[in-house]
C-alpha positions in Angstrom: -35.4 -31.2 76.5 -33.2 -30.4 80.0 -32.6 -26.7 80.2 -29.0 -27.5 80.2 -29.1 -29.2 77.1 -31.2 -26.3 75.3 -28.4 -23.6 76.4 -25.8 -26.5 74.8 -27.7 -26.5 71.6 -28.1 -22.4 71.9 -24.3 -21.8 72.6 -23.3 -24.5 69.6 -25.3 -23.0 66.9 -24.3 -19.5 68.3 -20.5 -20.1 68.0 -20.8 -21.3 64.5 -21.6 -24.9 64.8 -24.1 -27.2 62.8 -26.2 -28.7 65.3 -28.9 -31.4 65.0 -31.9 -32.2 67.4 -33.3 -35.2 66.8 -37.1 -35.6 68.0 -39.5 -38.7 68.6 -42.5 -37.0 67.6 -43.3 -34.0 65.0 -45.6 -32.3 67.6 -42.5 -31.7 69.9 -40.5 -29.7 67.4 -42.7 -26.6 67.2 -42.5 -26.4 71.2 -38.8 -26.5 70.7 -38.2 -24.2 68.3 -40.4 -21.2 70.3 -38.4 -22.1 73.1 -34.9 -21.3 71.9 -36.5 -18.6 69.8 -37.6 -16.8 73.2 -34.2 -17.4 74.5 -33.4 -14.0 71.6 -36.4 -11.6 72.3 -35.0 -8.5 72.8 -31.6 -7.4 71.7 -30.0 -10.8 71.0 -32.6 -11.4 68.0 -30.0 -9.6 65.5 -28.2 -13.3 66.4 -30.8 -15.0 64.2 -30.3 -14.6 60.6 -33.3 -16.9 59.6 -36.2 -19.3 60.7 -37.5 -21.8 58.4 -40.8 -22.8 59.7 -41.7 -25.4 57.1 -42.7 -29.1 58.3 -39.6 -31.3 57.8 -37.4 -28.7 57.3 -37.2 -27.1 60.9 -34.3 -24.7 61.3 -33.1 -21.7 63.0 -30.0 -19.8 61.0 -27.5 -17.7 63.2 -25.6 -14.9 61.4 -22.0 -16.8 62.9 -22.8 -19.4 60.4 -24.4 -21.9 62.6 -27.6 -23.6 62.6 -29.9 -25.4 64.6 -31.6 -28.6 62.5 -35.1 -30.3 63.9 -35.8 -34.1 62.5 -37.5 -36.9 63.7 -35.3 -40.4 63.1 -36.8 -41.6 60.0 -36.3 -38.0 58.1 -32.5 -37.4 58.9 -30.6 -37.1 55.6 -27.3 -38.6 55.1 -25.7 -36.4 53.8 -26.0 -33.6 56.0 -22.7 -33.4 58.0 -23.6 -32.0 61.6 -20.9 -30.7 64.8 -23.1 -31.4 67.2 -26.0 -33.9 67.7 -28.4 -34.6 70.3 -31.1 -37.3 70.6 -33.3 -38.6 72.9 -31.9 -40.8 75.8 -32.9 -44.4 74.1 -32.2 -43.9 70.3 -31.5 -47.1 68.8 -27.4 -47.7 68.0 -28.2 -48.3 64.5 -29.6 -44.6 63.9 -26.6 -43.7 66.5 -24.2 -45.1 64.2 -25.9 -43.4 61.2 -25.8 -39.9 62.9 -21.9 -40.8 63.7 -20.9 -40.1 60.3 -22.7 -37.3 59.9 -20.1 -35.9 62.4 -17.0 -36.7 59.6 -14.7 -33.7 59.3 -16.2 -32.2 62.6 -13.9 -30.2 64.6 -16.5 -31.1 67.9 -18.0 -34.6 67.0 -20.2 -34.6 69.4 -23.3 -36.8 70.1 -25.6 -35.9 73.3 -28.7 -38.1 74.7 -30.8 -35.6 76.5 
């Protein structure tokens, strides 16, 4: 993922959005997920409220309220409802239209190729 697109996802989940990164493969999302983690070491780790480590169930908890998802395309729920969601330049439309409502009720709405 572009720098600029990890400081987008950082600054979402900061201000209080739900944010979801979708990955192609599981080995990418560990990588990921140290690298917006480093982006707190120091005095900005009070931002974090939680990390949840466990495989298909990625995500990084912000005291704000928001949160940063990790799934790969064939483990997205449904029903999760999201503010902001990037995926990798390529996705097919059909998972594209999927992840569109997951934006219903979003004040944001946003979907990002990186």
């Amino acid at each position: 993922m572009h720098e600029g697109h990890v400081s987008a996802v950082l600054v979402a989940a900061i201000d209080g959005e739900r944010v979801l990164v979708v990955l192609e493969y599981p080995e990418l999302i560990r990588p990921l997920m140290e690298e917006l983690e480093s982006a707190f070491d120091g005095t900005a780790k009070e931002l974090i409220r939680s990390v949840n480590r466990t495989n298909g169930g990625e995500r990084i908890d912000f005291d704000a309220g928001g949160s940063i998802r990790f799934r790969l395309p064939h483990r997205i729920n449904r029903s999760d409802r999201f503010d902001q969601v990037f995926v990798p330049i390529g996705t097919h439309a059909n998972l594209i239209v999927e992840l569109a409502l997951s934006l219903d009720g979003s004040r944001v709405g946003l979907i990002t190729g990186y």
